[in-house]
C-alpha positions as CSV (number, residue, x, y, z in Angstrom):
1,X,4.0,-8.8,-33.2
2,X,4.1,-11.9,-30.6
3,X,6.1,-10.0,-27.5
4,X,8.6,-12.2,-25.8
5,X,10.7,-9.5,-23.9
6,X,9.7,-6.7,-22.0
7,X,12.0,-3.6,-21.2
8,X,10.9,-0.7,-18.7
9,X,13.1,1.8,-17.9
10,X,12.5,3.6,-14.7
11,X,12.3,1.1,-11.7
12,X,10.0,4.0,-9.6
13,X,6.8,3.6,-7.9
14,X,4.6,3.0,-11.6
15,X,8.0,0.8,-13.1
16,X,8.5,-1.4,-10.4
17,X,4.6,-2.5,-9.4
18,X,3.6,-2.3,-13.3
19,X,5.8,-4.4,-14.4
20,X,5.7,-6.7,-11.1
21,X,2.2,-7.3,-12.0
22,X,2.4,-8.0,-15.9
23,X,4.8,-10.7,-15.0
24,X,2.7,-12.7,-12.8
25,X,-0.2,-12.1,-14.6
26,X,2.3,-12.8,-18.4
27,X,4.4,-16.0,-16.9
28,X,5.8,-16.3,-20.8
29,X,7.4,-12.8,-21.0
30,X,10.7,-11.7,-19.8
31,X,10.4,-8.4,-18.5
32,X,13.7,-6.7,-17.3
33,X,13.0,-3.1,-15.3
34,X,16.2,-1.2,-15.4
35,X,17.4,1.9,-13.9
36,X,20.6,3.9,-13.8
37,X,20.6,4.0,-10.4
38,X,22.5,1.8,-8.7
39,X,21.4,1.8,-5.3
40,X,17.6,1.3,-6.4
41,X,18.5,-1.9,-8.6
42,X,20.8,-3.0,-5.7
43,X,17.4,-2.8,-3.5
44,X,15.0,-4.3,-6.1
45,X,17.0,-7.2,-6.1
46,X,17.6,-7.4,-2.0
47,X,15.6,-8.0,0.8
48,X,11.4,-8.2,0.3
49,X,11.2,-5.7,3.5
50,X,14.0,-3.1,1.8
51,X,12.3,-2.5,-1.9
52,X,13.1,0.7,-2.8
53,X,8.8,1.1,-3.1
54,X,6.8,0.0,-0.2
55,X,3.3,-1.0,-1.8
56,X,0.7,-3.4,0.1
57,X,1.3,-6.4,-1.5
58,X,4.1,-5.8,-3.8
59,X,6.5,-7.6,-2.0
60,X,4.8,-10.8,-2.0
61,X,4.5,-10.5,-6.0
62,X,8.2,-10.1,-6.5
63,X,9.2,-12.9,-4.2
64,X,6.9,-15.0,-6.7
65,X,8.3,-13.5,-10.0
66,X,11.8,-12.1,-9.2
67,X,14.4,-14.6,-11.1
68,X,11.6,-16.3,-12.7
69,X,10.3,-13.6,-15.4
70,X,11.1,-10.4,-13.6
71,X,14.4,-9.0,-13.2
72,X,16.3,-5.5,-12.1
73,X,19.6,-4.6,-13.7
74,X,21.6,-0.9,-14.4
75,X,22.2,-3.2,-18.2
76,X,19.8,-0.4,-20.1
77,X,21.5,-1.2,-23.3
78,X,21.0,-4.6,-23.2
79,X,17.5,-4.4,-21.9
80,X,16.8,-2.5,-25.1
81,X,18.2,-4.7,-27.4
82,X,16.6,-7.8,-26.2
83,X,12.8,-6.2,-25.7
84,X,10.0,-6.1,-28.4
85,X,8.0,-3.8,-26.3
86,X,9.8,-0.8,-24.0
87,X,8.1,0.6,-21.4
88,X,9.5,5.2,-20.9
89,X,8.3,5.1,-17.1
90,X,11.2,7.4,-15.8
91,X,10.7,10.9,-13.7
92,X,8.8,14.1,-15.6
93,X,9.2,16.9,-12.8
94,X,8.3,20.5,-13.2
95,X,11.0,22.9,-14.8
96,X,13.4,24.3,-12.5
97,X,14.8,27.0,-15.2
98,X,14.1,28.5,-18.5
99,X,11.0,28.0,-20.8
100,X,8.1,27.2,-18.4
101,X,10.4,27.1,-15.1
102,X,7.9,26.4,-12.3
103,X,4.6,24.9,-14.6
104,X,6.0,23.0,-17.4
105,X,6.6,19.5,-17.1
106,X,10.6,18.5,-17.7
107,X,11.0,16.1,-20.6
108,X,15.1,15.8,-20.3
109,X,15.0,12.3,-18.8
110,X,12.1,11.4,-21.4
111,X,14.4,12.6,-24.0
112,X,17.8,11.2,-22.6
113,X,15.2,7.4,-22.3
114,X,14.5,8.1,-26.3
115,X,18.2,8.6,-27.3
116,X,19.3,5.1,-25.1
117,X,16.4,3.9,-26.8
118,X,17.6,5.1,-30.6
119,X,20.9,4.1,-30.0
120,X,20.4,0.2,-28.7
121,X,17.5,-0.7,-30.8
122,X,18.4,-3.4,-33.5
123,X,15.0,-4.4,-34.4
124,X,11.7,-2.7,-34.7
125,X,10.0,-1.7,-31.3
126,X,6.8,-0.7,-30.0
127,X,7.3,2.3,-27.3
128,X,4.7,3.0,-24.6
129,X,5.2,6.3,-22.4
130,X,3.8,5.0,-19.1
131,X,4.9,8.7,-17.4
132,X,2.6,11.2,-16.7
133,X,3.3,13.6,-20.1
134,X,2.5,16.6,-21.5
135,X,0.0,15.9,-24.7
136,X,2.0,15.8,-27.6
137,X,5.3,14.6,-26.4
138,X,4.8,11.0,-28.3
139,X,5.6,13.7,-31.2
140,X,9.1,14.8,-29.9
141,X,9.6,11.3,-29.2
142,X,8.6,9.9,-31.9
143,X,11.4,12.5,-33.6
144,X,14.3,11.5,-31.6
145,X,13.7,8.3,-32.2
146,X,13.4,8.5,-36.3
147,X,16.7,10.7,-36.6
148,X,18.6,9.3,-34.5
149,X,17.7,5.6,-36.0
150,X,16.2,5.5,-38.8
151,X,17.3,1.4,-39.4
152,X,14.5,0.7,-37.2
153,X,10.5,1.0,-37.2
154,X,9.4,1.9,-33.8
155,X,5.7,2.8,-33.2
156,X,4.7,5.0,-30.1
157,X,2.1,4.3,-27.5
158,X,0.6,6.4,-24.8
159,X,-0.7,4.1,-21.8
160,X,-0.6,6.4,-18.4
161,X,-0.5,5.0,-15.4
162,X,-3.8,5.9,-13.0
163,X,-2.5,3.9,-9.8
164,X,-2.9,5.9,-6.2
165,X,-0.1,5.1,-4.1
166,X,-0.9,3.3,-1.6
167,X,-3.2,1.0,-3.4
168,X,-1.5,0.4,-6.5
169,X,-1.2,-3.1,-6.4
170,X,-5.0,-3.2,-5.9
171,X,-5.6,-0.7,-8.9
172,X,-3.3,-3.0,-10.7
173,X,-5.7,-5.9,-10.6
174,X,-8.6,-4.2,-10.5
175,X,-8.2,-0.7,-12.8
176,X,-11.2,1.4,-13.5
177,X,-9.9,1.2,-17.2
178,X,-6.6,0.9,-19.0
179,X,-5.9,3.6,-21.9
180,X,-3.8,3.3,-24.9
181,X,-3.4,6.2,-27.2
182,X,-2.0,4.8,-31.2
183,X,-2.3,6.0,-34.5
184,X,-5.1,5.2,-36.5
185,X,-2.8,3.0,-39.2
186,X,-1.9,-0.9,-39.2
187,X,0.9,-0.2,-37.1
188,X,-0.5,1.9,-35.1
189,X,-3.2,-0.8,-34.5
190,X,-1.0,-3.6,-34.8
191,X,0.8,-2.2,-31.8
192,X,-2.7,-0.9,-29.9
193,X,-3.5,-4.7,-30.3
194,X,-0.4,-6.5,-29.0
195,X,-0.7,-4.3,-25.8
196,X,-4.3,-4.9,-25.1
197,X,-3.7,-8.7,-25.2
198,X,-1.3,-8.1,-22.6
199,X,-3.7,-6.7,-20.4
200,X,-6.5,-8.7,-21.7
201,X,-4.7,-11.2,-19.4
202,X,-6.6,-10.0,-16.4
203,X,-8.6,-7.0,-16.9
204,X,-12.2,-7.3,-18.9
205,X,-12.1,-6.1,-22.4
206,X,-14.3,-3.5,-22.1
207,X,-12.1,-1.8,-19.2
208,X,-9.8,-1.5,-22.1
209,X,-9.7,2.0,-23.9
210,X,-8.2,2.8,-26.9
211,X,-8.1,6.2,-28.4
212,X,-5.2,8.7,-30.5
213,X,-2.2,9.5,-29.0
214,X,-3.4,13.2,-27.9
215,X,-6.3,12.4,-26.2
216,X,-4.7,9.4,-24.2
217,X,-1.6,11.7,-23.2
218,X,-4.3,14.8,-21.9
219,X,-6.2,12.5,-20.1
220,X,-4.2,11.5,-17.6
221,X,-3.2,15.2,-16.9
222,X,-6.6,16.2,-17.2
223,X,-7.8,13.0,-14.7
224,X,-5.4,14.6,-12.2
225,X,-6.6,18.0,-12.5
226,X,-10.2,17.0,-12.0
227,X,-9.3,15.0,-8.8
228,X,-7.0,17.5,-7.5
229,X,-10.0,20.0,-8.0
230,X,-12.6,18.3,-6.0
231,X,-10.0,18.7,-2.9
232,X,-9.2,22.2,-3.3
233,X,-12.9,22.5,-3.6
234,X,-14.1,21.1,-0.3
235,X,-10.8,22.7,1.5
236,X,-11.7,26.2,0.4
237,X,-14.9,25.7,2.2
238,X,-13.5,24.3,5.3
239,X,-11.8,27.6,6.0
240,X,-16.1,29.0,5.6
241,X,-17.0,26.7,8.3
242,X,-14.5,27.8,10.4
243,X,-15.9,31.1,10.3
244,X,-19.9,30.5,10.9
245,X,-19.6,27.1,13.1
246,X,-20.8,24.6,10.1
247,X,-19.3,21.5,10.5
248,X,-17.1,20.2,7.1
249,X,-17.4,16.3,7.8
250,X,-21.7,17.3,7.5
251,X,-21.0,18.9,4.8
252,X,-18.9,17.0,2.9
253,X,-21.5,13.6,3.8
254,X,-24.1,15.7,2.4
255,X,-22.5,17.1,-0.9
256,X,-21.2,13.1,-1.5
257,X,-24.9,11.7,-0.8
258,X,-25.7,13.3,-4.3
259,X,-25.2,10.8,-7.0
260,X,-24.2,13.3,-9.4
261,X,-21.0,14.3,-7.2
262,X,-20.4,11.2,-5.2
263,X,-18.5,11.1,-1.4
264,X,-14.9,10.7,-2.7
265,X,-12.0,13.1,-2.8
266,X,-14.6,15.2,-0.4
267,X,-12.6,15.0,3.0
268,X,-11.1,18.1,3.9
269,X,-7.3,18.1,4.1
270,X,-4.0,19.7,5.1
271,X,-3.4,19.3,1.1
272,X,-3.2,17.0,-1.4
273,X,0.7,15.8,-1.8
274,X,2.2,13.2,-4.1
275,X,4.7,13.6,-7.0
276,X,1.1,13.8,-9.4
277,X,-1.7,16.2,-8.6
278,X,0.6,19.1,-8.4
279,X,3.0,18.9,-10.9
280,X,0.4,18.0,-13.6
281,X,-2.3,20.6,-12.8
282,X,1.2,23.5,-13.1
283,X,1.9,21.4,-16.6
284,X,-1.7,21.7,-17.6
285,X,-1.9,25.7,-16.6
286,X,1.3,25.9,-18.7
287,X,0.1,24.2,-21.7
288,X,-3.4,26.6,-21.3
289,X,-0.9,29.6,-20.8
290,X,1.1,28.2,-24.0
291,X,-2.1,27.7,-26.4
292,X,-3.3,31.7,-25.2
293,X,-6.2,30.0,-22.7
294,X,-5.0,32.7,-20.2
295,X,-8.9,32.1,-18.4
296,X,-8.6,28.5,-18.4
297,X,-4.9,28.5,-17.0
298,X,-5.8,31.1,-14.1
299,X,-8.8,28.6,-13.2
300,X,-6.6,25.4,-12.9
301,X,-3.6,27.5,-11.2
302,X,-6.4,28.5,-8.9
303,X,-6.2,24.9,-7.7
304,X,-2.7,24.7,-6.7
305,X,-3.2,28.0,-4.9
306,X,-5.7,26.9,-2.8
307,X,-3.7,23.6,-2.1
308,X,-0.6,26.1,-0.8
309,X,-3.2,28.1,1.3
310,X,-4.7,25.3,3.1
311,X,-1.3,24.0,4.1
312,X,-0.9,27.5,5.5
313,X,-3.8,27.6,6.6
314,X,-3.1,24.4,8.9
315,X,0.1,25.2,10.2
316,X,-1.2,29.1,11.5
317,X,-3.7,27.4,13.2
318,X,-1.1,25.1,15.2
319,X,1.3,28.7,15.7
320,X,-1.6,30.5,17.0
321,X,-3.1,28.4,19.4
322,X,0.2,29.0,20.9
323,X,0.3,32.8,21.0
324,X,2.2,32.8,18.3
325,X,5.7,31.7,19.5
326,X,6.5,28.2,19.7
327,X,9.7,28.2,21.2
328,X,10.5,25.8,24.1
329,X,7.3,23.7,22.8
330,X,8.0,20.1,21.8
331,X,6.1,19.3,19.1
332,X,5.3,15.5,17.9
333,X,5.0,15.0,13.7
334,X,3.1,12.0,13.0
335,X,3.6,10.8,9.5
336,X,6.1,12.2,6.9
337,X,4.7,10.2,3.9
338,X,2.4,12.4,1.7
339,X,-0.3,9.6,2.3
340,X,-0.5,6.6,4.2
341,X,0.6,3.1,3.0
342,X,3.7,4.3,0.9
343,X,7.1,5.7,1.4
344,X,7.1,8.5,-1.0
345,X,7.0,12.0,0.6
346,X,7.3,13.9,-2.9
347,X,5.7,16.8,-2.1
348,X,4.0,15.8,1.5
349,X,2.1,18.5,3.2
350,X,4.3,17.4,6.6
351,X,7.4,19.0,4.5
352,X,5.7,22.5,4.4
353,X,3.7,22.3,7.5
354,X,6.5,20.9,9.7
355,X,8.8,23.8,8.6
356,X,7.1,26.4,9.1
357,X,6.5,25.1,13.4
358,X,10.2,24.8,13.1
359,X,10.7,28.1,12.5
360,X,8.3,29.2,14.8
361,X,10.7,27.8,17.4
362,X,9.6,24.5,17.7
363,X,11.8,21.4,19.2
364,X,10.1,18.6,16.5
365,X,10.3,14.9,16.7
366,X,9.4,13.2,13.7
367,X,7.8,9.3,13.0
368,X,6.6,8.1,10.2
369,X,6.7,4.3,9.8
370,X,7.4,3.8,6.3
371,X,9.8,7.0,5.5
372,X,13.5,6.1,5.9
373,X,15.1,8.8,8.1
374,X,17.7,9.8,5.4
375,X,14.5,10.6,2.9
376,X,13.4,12.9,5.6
377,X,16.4,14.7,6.1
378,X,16.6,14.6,2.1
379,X,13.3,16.6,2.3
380,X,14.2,19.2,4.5
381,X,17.6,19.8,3.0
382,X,15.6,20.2,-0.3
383,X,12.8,21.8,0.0
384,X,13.7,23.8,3.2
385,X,17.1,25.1,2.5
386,X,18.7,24.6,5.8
387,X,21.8,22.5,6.7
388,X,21.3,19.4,8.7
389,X,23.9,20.4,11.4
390,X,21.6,23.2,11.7
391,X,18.2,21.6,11.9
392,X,19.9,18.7,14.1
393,X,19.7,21.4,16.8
394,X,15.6,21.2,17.6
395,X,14.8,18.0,14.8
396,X,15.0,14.3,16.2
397,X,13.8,11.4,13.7
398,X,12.2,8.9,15.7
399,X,12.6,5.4,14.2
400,X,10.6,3.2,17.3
401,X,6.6,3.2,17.2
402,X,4.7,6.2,19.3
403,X,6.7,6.2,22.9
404,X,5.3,7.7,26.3
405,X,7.3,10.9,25.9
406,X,5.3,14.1,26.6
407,X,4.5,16.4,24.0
408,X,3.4,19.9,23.9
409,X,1.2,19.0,20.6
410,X,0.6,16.0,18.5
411,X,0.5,17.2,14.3
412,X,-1.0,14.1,12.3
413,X,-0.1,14.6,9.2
414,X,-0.8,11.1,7.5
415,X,-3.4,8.4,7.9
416,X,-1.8,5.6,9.4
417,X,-4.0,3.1,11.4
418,X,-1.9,3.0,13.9
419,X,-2.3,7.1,14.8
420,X,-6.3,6.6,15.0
421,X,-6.2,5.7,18.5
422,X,-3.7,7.5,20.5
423,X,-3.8,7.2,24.0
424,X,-2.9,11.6,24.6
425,X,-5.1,14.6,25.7
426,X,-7.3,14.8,22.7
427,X,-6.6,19.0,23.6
428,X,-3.5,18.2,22.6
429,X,-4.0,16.8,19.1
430,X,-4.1,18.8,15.7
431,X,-5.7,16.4,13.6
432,X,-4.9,15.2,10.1
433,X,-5.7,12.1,9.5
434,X,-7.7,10.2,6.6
435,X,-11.1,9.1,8.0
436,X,-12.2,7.0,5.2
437,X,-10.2,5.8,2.0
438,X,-8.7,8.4,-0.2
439,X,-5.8,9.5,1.5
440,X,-8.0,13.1,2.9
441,X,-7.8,14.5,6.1
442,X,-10.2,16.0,8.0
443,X,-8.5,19.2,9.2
444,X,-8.2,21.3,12.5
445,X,-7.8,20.7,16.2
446,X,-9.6,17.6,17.2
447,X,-12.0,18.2,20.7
């Protein structure tokens, strides 16, 4: 199949630089990312400094591609109509109610993108989940697809995304590998084919990995899992060297100086945020739970529940060194994001660590250079519960760069260049930030 027209729905942080990237590297393909949010489109296709995803180097891609090959629109049924190839890269968050609330991954905007999909397809299609899915899932929709349209052939992909935010772009160009799951028949093939010639474009054939659907879709979950481990791993013994003197940064340099285990993911951290690490390892500790691996599930949940201590962990230390009551203390939060060099927050350690100085008494300023204030106040509307007329009272989101106001206590909660060299009382600093490249902090009260 020779592909002329590329549709991706979901114009998110893996939409929007994925397909940014295909079309500079694929000048003769059309690619149209659409979105049924309004707003989001109405950004893609504004200013370069307003995107609705901030990504090193993105912005100078788009300005390059946007008009040319590369276009946004809320058209979904037209998109689908037009495309050869279709692209599922929309949201897969963790259950909020019934089967699996809490672990399970939620397929209803996977399954709502395979209905459009059913409905506007005219001619036969190759569909590629680019989310982050539970293994299995091409099967559902691969059965959406077949009774709702059964006119059409489509063939289903897995190709998972493996881009840290942050550095996307630069994983883009430069991935460790690219997988794509198909079935092992000429279809199945044909398809494999005419998606590795799209990549082929750039990345060295042998960087390209091909294997069945099952394996491709538990990899990605199982990649996660791995990484998310080696944090939790290296936090859990943070809170030991706390106890007998041993410093963590020695010991993390001398547990990386082993080949066999290698330096990264081994900085201590607040936690590990993100919309991926998280959410996966839960889905993966549901599928265990589902499949009667009750062991396996209780080692992987262990993950997550370190991750939740450690953020506790953090935050005590910043209550206590204040006796415990931090009322009439102003408190500075530097950084929002869950990691530095992005404007996603999705599950940022600063959400949890921030509340819980707030309600400890705390008068909080907040800066982060890349998160909009109304995503902040999103966040702690969300996640916290409270009203904004309430937190209003004691929360002020600063939108200048770091000021000579006088704080109580400076939390740095995300890497940013720019909060390695402040000019305060070092006494004063509870330090956070991401020494070397992996968005890991090394944790406690600097001296």
């Amino acid at each position: 199949m020779i592909i002329k027209n590329i549709c991706c729905i979901g114009a998110g942080y893996v939409g929007g630089p994925t397909m940014a990237v295909i079309a500079l590297k694929c000048p003769e393909i059309n690619i149209l990312v659409v979105d049924n949010d309004v707003e989001k489109i109405k950004n893609w296709n504004g200013p370069l400094n307003n995107l609705p995803v901030y990504e090193p180097g993105l912005s100078e891609i788009v300005k390059k591609v946007r008009g040319r090959n590369l276009f946004f629109s809320n058209d979904i049924k037209s998109a689908i109509e037009k495309s050869e190839m279709i692209f599922m890269a929309v949201n897969t968050p963790t259950k909020t109610k019934g089967e699996g609330a809490g672990m399970a991954a939620d397929l209803k905007y996977v399954e709502a993108c395979a209905n459009d999909i059913a409905r506007y397809s005219k001619n036969d299609k190759i569909v590629i989940e680019k989310s982050t899915l539970p293994v299995k899932t091409a099967e559902k929709i691969k059965d959406i697809l077949d009774k709702k349209n059964s006119r059409v052939h489509f063939e289903i992909l897995s190709n998972p995304e493996f881009l840290a935010e942050g550095t996307a772009i630069k994983d883009l160009f430069k991935s460790d590998r690219v997988l794509i799951g198909g079935d092992d028949s000429p279809a199945g093939k044909n398809a494999i084919k005419a998606l590795s010639q799209i990549y082929e474009r750039w990345i060295p054939r042998e960087k390209i990995l091909t294997t069945n659907v099952w394996s491709s879709e538990l990899s990605k979950l199982a990649s996660n899992a791995m990484l998310a481990q080696r944090i939790s791993s290296i936090n859990s013994l943070s809170a030991l060297c706390e106890k007998t003197g041993a410093d963590i940064d020695e010991i993390s340099l001398a547990i990386g100086m082993d080949h066999r285990i290698g330096p990264h993911f081994l900085k201590a951290s607040v936690a590990f945020g993100g919309s991926c690490f998280q959410k996966d390892i839960l889905n993966l500790v549901y599928l265990c739970q589902f499949y009667g691996l009750h062991e396996v599930a209780e080692y992987w949940h262990q993950v997550v529940k370190i991750n939740d201590y450690q953020k506790n962990r953090f935050a005590q230390n910043i209550i206590q060194y204040f006796g415990g009551d931090l009322r009439g203390k102003k408190i500075l939060i530097l950084g929002w994001a869950f990691k530095a060099n992005t404007n996603d927050s999705r599950e940022s350690a600063s959400i949890y660590v921030t509340q819980k100085i707030y309600e400890a008494g705390a008068n909080i300023d907040i800066y982060d250079p890349q998160v909009p204030k109304e995503n902040i106040l999103h966040d702690i509307n969300i996640k916290w519960g409270y009203t904004l007329d309430e937190v209003k009272k004691r929360i002020y989101i600063k939108k200048e760069s770091l000021s000579t106001d006088k704080y109580d206590a400076y939390v740095i909660l995300t890497e940013y260049e720019d909060f390695k060299t402040l000019e305060v009382d070092p006494n004063k600093v509870f330090d956070g930030r991401n020494i070397f490249d992996n968005a890991l902090y090394s944790i406690g009260k600097s001296q």
